[in-house]
N, C-alpha and C positions, 0 to 999 in steps of 0.2 A: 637472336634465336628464332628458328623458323618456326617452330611449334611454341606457338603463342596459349594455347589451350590448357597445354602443361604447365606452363611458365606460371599462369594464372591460380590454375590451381594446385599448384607446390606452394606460389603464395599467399594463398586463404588459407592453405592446411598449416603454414608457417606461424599466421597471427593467431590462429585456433589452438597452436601446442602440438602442433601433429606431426611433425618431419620427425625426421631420423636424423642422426648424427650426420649419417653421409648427402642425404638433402639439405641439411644445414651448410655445411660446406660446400656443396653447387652452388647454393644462392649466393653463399662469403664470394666465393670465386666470381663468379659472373658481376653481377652488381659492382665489382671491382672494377670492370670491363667500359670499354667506350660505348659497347651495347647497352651494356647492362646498365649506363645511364641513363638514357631515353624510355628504356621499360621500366625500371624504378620508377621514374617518375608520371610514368603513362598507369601503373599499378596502385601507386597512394594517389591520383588522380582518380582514378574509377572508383576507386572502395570510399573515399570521400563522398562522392555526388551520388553514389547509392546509397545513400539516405536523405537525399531531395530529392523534389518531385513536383517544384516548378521551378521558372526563370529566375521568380525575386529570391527563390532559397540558394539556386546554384553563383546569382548573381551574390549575393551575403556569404559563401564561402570563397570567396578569390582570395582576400585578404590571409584567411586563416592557409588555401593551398601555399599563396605566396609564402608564406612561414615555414611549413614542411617542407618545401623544396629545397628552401635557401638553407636549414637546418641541416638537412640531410647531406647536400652537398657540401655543408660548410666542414661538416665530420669524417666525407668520404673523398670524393671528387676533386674539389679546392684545397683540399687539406696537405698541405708540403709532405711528401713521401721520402721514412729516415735513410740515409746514406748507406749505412751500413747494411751490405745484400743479407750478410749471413742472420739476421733478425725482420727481415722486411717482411715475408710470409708471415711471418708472425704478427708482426707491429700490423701493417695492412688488417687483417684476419680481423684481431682486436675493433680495428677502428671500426669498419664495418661494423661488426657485431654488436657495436655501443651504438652504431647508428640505427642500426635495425630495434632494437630495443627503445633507442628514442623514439621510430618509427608505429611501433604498435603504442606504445603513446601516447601518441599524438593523434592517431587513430582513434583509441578509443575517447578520448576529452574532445576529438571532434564529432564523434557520433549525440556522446552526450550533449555537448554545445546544439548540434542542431536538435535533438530531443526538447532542448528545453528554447530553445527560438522559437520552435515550430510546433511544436506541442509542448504550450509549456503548464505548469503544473497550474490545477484550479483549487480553490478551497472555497468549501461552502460552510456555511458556519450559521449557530444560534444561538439567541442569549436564553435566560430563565423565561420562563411563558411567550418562547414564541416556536413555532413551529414552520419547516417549511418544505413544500410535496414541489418534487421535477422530474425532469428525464435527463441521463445520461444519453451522449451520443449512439448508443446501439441501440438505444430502446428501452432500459431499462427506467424502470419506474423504481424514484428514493421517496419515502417518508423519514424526516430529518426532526429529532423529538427535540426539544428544549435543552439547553447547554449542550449542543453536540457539533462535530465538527468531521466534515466527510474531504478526505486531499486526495485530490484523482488526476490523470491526463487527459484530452480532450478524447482520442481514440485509442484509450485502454480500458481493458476490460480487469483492472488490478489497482482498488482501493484502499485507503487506510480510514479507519474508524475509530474516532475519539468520543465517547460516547454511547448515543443508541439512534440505529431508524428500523423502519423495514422496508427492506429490497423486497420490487417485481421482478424477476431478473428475466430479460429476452433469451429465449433459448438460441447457442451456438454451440453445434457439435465441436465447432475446430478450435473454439476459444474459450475456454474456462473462464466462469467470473470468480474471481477471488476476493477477498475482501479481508485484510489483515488490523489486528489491534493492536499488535505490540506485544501478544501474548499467543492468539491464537489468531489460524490461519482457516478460512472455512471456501470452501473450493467447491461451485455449481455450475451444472450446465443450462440450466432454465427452471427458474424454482422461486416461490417465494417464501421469507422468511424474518424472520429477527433476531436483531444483537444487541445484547445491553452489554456496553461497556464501559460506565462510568469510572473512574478512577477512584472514588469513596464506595465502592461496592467491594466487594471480601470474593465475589463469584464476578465472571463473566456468561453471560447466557445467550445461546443460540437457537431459538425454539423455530422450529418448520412446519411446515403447515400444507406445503405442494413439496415434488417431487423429490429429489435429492441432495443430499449434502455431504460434504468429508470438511469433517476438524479436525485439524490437528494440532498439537500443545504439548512441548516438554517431552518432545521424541515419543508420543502414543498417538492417535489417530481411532476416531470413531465416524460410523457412518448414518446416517441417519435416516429414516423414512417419516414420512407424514405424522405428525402428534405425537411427535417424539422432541427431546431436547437434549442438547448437550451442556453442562454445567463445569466449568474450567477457576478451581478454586488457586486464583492467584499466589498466596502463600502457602499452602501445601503443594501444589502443582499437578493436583493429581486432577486428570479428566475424565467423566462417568456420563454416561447415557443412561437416560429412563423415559419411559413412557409417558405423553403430556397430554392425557386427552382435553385440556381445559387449552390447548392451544389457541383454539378462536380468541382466546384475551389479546394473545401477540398481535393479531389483526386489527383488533378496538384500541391497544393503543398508539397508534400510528394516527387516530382522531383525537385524543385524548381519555378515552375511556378507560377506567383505570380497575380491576376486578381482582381481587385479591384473596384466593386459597391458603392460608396459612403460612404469607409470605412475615417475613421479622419486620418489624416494625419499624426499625430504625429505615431499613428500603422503604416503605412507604411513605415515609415524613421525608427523604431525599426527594421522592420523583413530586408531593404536595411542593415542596419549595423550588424545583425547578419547573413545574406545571404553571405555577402563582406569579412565581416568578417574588418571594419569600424566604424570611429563614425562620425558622421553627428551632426553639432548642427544646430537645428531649432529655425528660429524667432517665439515668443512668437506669434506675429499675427496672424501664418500661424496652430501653432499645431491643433487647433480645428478645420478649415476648412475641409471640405470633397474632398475625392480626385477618380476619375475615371479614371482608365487608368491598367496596365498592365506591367510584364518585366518577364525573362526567365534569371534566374541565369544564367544557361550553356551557354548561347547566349549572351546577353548583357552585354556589356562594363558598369562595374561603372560609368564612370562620363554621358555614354550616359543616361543612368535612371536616372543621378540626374539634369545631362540638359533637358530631358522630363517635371520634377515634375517641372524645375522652370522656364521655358516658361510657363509654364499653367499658373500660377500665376505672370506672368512678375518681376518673383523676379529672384535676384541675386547669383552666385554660384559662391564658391572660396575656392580653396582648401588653405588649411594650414598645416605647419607642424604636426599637428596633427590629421588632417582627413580633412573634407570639412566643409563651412560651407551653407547656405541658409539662406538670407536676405533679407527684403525688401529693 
């Protein structure tokens, strides 16, 4: 085919879902062709090694082109053509068609393959009382809180969050940072902020502090401005934005400083025993009550925060061999 330009891009629009019936059938046709061998295979060659981008990467894909080739041809080209004229249009058409299908394939499990060679996935991770501050590759700055777990690519800007930290996030008009939980999805272009997303929490929380954010959860979407948060109650499903002027907390605990407006109680004896790195069991009485007050990992003593929380409540506190307890 002289016009190579077409060829090429009949064949992106092909693996994209975009042709037409009757483009579909040019490509059956040709590809069938003695040409149309040497472009097949000159085409799943290019669309391969555009996604490397050195020698050792394209040298690490031979094996896998050797595979597509031989595939392809093993389905098309090599493949014994039926005797019978009056079904050959057909049978051919077919074979093809299954090979092209193998073709996008094998395409896309080879982009993945090199995705995960060459940028392959990182996990950072933390146990109870430890904490750990880094930079992603664009720049952005994590605060990683105790028991949490951040799984990212080396140059994407689209994380998953088990857990809680708070993002610096680099500002990039052309690439959005995303940062997903498994529930909600919070999408910035340069912004710092916080996510609690413990798995024993009833809410997930997104509190902002700089410039903007979009959540979204359960087919709704809220957007958020500075000292504001958004609140995503996992079993109801439903997601509400309010006003947070107490947001400077989200910033303090990313040190450990822990300041508490009328948060339940049962949250603050979780974030004490992943802070302590502890378990605490709480009287059934006490979980739901709200509690105000205050503690500074680096500075306070355990049992002094857990003698605070139960003078306020004239309840009882006793340690046991396996952590403490609080009673009425």
């Amino acid at each position: 085919m002289e016009d190579k330009n077409y060829l090429e891009g009949l064949f992106k629009r092909y693996l994209n879902n975009e042709c037409s019936p009757e483009e579909i059938a040019f490509l059956l046709q040709y590809f069938d062709s003695g040409e149309g061998e040497s472009d097949l295979r000159r085409l799943v060659r290019n669309e391969l090694l555009a996604y490397t981008t050195s020698d050792a990467e394209q040298e690490a894909m031979k094996d896998t082109l050797k595979q597509v080739y031989q595939q392809v041809a093993d389905k098309t080209f090599l493949k014994e053509k039926p005797v019978v004229r009056s079904h050959r249009r057909t049978i051919v058409s077919l074979s093809i068609a299954a090979s092209l299908a193998l073709l996008v394939t094998t395409l896309y499990l080879g982009r993945h393959y090199l995705t995960g060679i060459f940028n392959p996935e990182v996990q950072v991770s933390t146990v109870k009382g430890e904490r750990k501050q880094f930079q992603l590759a664009d720049g952005t700055s994590v605060w990683l809180a105790p028991a949490s777990k951040l799984i990212y690519r080396e140059h994407s800007r689209e994380i998953t969050l088990q857990g809680e930290a708070f993002f610096d996030v680099a500002k990039d008009d052309q690439h959005p940072f995303i940062v997903h939980t498994g529930k909600t999805n919070t999408t910035v272009l340069g912004t710092s902020f916080n996510i609690q997303a413990y798995s024993d929490r009833a809410d997930i929380e997104i509190v902002l502090l700089t410039g903007k954010v979009k959540v979204d959860a359960s087919n709704n979407e809220v957007l958020l401005s500075p000292y504001q948060r958004a609140v995503f109650n996992t079993s109801s499903g439903m997601l509400k934005k309010e006003d947070y002027p107490d947001a400077t907390a989200a910033l303090a605990r990313k040190e450990g400083q822990f300041k508490y407006e009328g948060e339940v109680l049962k949250n603050v004896i979780s974030d004490i025993e992943r802070a302590y790195n502890t378990t605490i069991r709480l009287n059934k009485q006490l979980q739901g009550i709200t509690y105000y007050g205050d503690f500074d990992q680096k500075k306070d003593k355990l049992e002094t925060v857990l003698q605070q929380i139960s003078l306020t409540y004239n309840a009882r506190l006793k340690q046991t061999s396996t952590g403490w307890e609080i009673h009425k």
